[in-house]
N, C-alpha and C positions, 0 to 999 in steps of 0.2 A: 471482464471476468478474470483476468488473470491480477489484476491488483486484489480484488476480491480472494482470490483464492491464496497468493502468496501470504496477506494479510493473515488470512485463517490458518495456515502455517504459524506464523510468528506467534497467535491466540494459542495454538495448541503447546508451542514451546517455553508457555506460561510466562509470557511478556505480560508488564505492567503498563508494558508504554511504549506505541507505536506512532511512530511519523510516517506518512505518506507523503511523500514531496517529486511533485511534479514542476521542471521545470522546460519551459516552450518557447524555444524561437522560432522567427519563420521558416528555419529549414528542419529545424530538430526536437527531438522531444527526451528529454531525460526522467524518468521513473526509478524513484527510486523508496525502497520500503528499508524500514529501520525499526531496529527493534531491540528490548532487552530482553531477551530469553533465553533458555537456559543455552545457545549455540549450537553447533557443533563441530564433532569431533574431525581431526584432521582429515581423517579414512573417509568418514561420511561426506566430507563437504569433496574429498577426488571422483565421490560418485555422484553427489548428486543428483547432475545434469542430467544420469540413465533414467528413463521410463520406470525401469524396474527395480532402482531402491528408493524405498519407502521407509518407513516408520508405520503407516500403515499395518495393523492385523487382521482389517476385516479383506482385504486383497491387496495381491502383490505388486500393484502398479502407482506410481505416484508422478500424473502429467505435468503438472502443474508449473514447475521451474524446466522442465522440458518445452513445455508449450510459448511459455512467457520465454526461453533462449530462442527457439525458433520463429516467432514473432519480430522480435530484435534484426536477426540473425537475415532473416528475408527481404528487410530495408537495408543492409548493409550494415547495423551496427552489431551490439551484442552485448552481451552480459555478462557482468560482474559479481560474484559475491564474496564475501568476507565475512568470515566468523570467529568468534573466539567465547569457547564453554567457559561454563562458571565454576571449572575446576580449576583450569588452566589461568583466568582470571577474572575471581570474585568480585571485584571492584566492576571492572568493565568488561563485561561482557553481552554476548547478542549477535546477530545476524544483521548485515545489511546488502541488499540484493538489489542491485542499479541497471536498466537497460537502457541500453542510449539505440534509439529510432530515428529514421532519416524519413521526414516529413513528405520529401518530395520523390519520394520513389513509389513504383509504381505498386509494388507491395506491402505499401505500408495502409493501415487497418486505423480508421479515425477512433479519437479514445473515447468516445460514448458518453453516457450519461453517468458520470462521476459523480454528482450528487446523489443517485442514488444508492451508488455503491461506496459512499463513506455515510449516507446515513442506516443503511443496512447493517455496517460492520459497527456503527455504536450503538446499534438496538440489540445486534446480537450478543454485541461484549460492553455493557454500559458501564462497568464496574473496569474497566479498561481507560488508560490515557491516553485518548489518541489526539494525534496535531494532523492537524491537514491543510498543506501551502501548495498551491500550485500557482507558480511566476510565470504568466505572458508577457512578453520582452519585458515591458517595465512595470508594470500592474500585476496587483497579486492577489490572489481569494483564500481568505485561510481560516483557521478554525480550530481552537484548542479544547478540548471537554474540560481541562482543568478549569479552566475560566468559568467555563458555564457552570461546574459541579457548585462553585465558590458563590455564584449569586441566587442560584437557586436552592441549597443549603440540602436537606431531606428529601427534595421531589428527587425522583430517580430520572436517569436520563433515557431511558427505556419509556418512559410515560406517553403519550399518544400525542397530547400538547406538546411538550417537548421535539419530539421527531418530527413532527410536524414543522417546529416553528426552527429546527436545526435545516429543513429542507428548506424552507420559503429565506432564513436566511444564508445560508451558500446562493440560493439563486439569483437572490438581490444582491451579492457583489457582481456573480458573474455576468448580470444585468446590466450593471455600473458602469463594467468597462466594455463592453457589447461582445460577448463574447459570447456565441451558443455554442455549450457543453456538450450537445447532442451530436453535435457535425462533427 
């Protein structure tokens, strides 16, 4: 949920192009979301972390990088992020928001069914770039729309066959190298 959620962040900050990259050893797990969107600003990003600033108008709370620091924060690592607006710098700009999790403690929360929550986030933004790599120790399952947009030409990647066959392939890598996504 909270890859999920930071991601639809990055969607609303009108990125073109997001990378989710997970990387997993056996004691650690690093998440990290990237993104080009419009940033921000130095004030917003000292707050943050609070519950209660948002960007949000329909209500005043926004959990989300609250939830995913304190997630971190309870296995003993914790969260990173970095921004820079596209006033500040047009060239390169965007948000990228890293937490590093310690696998082996006793609060730490297994990351769930990732498959379905990056083929959710290209059904819901198909007109979106997204990469998605996640590295176990040496093996890696990853996934770029660009590529797919290029063989597929006109079909949308929103299409039912599509999502479909975006889900069946993530789970035959993560198949490949026997890895269930769900534990």
């Amino acid at each position: 949920m909270n890859i999920l959620d930071i991601a639809q962040n990055s969607v609303k900050a009108g990125a073109d192009k997001i990378e989710i990259i997970l990387n997993e050893m056996p004691e650690k797990l690093t998440i990290s979301i990237v993104d080009n969107g419009c940033g921000m600003s130095e004030e917003f990003l000292r707050n943050v972390q609070d519950p209660f600033c948002t960007t949000r108008t329909t209500r005043k709370v926004g959990m989300g990088i609250p939830l995913f620091k304190l997630a971190a924060e309870q296995t003993q690592g914790e969260l990173t992020i970095v921004s820079k607006t596209i006033e500040d710098s047009p060239e390169d700009h965007g948000t990228t928001i890293s937490a590093l999790f310690f696998k082996n403690h006793i609060d730490f929360t297994v990351l769930g069914d990732i498959v379905s929550t990056v083929v959710t986030l290209i059904q819901g933004s198909p007109d979106i770039r997204w990469i998605f790599s996640h590295t176990i120790d040496e093996n890696e399952v990853c996934l770029d729309t660009e590529e797919l947009k290029a063989v597929l030409g006109d079909v949308p990647l929103d299409n039912f066959e599509v999502i479909c066959w975006i889900k069946s392939y993530l789970e035959e890598q993560y198949n490949e190298i026997g890895y269930d996504q769900i534990s």
